[in-house]
N, C-alpha and C positions, 0 to 999 in steps of 0.2 A: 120607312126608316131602314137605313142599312147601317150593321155592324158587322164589323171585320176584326176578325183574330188571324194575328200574323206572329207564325212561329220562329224564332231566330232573331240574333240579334247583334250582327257583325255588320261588314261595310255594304251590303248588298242591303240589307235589311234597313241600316241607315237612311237609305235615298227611298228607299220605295214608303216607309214610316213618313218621311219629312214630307216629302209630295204629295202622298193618301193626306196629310193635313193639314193643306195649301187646297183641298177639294170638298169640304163639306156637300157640295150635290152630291158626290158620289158616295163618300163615306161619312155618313154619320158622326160612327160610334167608331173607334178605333182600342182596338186592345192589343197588346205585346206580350208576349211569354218565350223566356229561354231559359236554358241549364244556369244560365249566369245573371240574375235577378238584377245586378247593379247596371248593368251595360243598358236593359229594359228601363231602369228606373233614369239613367242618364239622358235618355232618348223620350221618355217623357217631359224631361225641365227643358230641353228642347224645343219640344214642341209644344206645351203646354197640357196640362192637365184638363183642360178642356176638351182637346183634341185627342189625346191618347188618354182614353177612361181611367185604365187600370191595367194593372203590367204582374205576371205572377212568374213565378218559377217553375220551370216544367222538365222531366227529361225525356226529350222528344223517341227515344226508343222504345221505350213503354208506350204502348195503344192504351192500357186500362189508364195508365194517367193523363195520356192526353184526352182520353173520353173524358174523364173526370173534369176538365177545365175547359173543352167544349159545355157539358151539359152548364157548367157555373156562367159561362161568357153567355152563351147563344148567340155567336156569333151565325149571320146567315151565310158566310164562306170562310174556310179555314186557307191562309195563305203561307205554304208551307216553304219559308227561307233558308230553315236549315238544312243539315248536312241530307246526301242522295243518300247514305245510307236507311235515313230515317222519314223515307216516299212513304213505306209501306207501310209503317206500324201508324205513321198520320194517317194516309188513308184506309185502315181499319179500323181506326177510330171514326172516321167521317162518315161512313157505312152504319156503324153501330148507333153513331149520334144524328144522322140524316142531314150534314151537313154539306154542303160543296166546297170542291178542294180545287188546290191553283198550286203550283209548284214552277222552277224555274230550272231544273235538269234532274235526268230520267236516275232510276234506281240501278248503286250499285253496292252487291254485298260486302262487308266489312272485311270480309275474309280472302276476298277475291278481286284484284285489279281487272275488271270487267263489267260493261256498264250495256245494257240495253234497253229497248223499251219490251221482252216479251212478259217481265212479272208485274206492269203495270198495263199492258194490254189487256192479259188474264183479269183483270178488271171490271172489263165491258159490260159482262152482262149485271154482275150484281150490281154496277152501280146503274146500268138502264131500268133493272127492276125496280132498285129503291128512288127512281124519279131523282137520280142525283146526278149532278153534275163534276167532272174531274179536268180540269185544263193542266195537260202537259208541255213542260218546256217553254215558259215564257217570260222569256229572260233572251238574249239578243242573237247569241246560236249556242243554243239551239232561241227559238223565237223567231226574232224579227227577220232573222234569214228566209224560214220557212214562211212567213209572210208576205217577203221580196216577191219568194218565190210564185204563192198562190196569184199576186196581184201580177205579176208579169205573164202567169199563165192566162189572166184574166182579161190583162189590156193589151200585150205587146205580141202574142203568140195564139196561132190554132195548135201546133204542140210543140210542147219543151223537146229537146232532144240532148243536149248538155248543160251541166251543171257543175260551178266551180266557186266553192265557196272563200272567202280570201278574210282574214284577220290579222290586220298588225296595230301593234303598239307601236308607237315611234316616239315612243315618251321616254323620261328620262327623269327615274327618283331620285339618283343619287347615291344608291345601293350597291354596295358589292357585288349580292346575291340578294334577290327577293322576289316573290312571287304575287300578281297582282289579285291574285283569288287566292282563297281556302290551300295552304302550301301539300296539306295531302294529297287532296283531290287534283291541287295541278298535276302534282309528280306524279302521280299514278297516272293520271290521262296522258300523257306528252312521251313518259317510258312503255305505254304499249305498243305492240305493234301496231305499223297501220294498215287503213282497209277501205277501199277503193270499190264504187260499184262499177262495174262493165259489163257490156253485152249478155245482161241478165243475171252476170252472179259476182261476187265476192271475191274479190283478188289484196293480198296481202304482201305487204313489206316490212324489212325488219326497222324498229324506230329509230322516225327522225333519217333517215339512208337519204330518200327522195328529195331532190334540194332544186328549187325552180330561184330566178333573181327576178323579182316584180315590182313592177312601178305601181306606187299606192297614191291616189288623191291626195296633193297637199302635204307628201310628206316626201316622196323618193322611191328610190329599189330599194329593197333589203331582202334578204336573206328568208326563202320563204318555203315550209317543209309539209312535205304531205302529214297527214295522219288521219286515225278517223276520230268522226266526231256524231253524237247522236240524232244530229239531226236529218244525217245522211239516209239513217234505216227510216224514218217515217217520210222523207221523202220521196225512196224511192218506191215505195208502198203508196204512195198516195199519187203518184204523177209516172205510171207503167210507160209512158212513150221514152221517161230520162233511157239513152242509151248508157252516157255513162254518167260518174256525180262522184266530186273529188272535194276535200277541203284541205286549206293551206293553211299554216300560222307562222307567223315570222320568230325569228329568235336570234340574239344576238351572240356573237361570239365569244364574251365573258362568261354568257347565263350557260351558254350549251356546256363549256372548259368545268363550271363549275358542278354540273350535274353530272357528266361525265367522271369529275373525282368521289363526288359523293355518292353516286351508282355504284363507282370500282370498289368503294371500299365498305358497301355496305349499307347507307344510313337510308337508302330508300326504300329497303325492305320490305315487305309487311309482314313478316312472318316473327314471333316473337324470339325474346333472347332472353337469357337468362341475366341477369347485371346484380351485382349484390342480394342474391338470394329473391328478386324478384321478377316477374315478368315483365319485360316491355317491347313495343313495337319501335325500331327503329325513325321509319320516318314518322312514326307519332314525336320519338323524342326532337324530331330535326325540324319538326312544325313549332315546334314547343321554341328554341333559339331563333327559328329565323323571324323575321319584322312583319309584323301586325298588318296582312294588308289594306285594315282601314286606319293605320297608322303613315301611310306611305302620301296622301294627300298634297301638302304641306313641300310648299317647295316643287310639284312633282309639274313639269314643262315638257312639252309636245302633244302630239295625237294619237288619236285612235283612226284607224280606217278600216272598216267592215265594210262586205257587201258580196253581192252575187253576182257572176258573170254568167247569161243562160243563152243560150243559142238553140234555137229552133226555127220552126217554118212561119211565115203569114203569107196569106194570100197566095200559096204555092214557092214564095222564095225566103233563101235562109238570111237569118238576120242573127243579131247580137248588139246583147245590151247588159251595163254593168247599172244594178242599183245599189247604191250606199250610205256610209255615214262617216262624216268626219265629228270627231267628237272630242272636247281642249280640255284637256288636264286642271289647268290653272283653272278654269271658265267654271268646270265642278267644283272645285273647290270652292269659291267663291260663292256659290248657288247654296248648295248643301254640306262642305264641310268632306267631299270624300275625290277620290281619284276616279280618269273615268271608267274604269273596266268594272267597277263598282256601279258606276253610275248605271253604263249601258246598260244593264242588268236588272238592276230596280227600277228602272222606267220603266221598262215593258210591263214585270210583273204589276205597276201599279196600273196600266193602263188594262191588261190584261182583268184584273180582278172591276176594274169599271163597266168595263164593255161587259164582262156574268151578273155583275150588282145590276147594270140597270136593264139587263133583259135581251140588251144587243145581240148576245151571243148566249146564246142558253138553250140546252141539249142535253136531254138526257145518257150518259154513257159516260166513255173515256175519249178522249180527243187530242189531237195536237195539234195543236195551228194552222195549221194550212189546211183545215179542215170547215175554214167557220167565213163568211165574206171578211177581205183582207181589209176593206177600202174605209169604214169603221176604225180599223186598228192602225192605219196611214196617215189616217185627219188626225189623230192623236197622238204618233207619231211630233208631225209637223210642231203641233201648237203645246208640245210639255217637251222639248226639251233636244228634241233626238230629228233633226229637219234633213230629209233622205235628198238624192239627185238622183236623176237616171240621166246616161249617157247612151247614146248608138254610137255601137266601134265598128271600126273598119271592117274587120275582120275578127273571125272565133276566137274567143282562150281556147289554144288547140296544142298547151304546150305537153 
């Protein structure tokens, strides 16, 4: 028997809860806990009470309370959906409770727009000691990129040598202004600078500057801008041949006009302000106004295109190949009820948390994706939801 406790409880959580409950081989026993009890209890009449046991309240920053409702669940993997800030105090709890952990992007601190993997690395060894398991990053990039990746190093290449990661939306909610993930978390990633590997180290740009025009599968050119992203740092650690390893994400000309105004005047801040005698963090209060993005659903038409462009050697000569995914807005919604940058996201972590339940992929330590056979996580892939392509191009992404 496997039980699963899944922390969080917004649009990413949504799809990976409804899935996990559509799979009884793999999960059992399904449990839900978040800061917001109703959102868990809503996601149970959903899915039925059969399938999601029991749903409790929890504040995932406290380790002594998420111990506390590990030890009450026993769940045998804790899957942690919410916020990156709170990697760490879940996986202190999962240490303390001897549980295995799964998460779907790397820690970053509350106080700090800065996100890497070296405080969930520092990891490694207590969790090798305590015979535990930690899967980082599996959610779609970071995730199924770094999967692209392992499997094309696997089938299409004797070594990588370029990497170029490509993400756009080509969808259309209807919104002024709105952000398709957690609106903290985007604005703080999208306003840092970016960060590029080449020829062994670290080259930075000021954000958003870098602007390439790319043609996406199924959708067109748009508008499409360097930055980093965390899947970058564990792939270039785990595949020493990448010479260099870039990722892009599109963005449209209203969203940039408007972050642009709300940057110049302040609301993206993190640093607090004083406002009627009390403290508040700016873009905490600009997450608080803007639109629910597992409210965006509803209505919301176009695509998603993710995927890898890698260029390396076979057989002595250089090649190129993009893997990817197109992924329909309407088409999630319909399925489960969310949009798909939600969806991308929850699939993976749910296939993710099957392939540790049934044994596929299970190691002791701290890990990321591209560390574990891809071709498991591809088949699953195909047949829930998320069905990839590979093409051979002419010629390199050598832009």
């Amino acid at each position: 028997m496997s039980r699963v406790l899944i922390i969080g409880a917004g649009g990413v959580s949504t799809v990976t809860v409804k899935k996990c409950a559509r799979l009884p081989e793999h999960f059992d026993e399904i449990y839900l806990a978040s800061r917001t009890v109703s959102k868990c209890e809503a996601l149970q009449q959903e899915c039925g009470a059969d399938r999601v046991k029991g749903v409790f309240a929890v504040d995932a920053d406290d380790a002594k309370q998420v111990a506390e409702l590990i030890r009450k669940v026993q769940p045998d993997l804790v899957v942690n959906l919410a916020l990156p800030y709170q990697d760490l105090p879940i996986m202190d709890a999962c240490l303390e409770t001897g549980v295995d952990y799964l998460d779907t992007a790397n820690y970053e601190p509350k106080d700090e727009a800065k996100f890497e993997y070296s405080w969930q690395w520092a990891y490694q060894e207590r969790f090798e000691k305590a015979g535990l398991m930690a899967l980082l990053g599996s959610g779609f990039d970071p995730g199924v990129t770094n999967v692209y990746t392992a499997y094309a190093a696997k089938h299409y290449f004797d070594e990588i040598h370029y990497l170029d990661i490509v993400d756009c939306n080509g969808g259309d909610h209807g919104k002024a202004f709105a952000t398709n993930f957690n609106p903290e978390i985007n604005i703080r990633e999208i306003t840092q600078r970016g960060r590029y590997w080449e020829n062994g180290e670290w080259k930075e740009t000021d954000p958003l500057s870098v602007r390439e025009d790319l043609d996406y599968q199924n959708i067109g050119v748009r508008a499409s801008y360097l930055m980093f992203h965390e899947e970058l740092e564990s792939l270039v650690k785990h595949f020493p041949t990448l010479k260099r390893a870039r990722f892009w994400m599109t963005f449209g000309e209203a969203y940039l006009t408007h972050l642009r105004v709300l940057e110049g005047i302040g609301m993206t801040s993190i640093q607090p302000i004083d406002f009627q005698g009390q403290q508040i963090v700016p873009l905490e209060f600009l997450k608080a106004v803007l639109p629910n993005p597992g409210s965006l659903s509803e209505g919301y038409e176009g695509q998603t295109c993710i995927g890898t462009y890698i260029t390396g050697i076979k057989d002595g000569k250089e090649k190129t190949i993009f893997i990817y995914n197109n992924c329909d807005h309407h088409a999630c919604h319909e399925e489960v009820g969310a949009q798909a940058v939600s969806y991308t996201t929850g699939v993976p972590a749910m296939i993710g948390a099957a392939l540790m339940l049934n044994g596929t992929w299970k190691k002791p330590g701290v890990w990321n994706m591209e560390q574990f056979d891809p071709d498991p996580f591809m088949d699953m892939l195909n047949k829930h939801g998320l069905p990839w392509h590979v093409i051979e191009c002419d010629s390199p992404f050598k832009k």
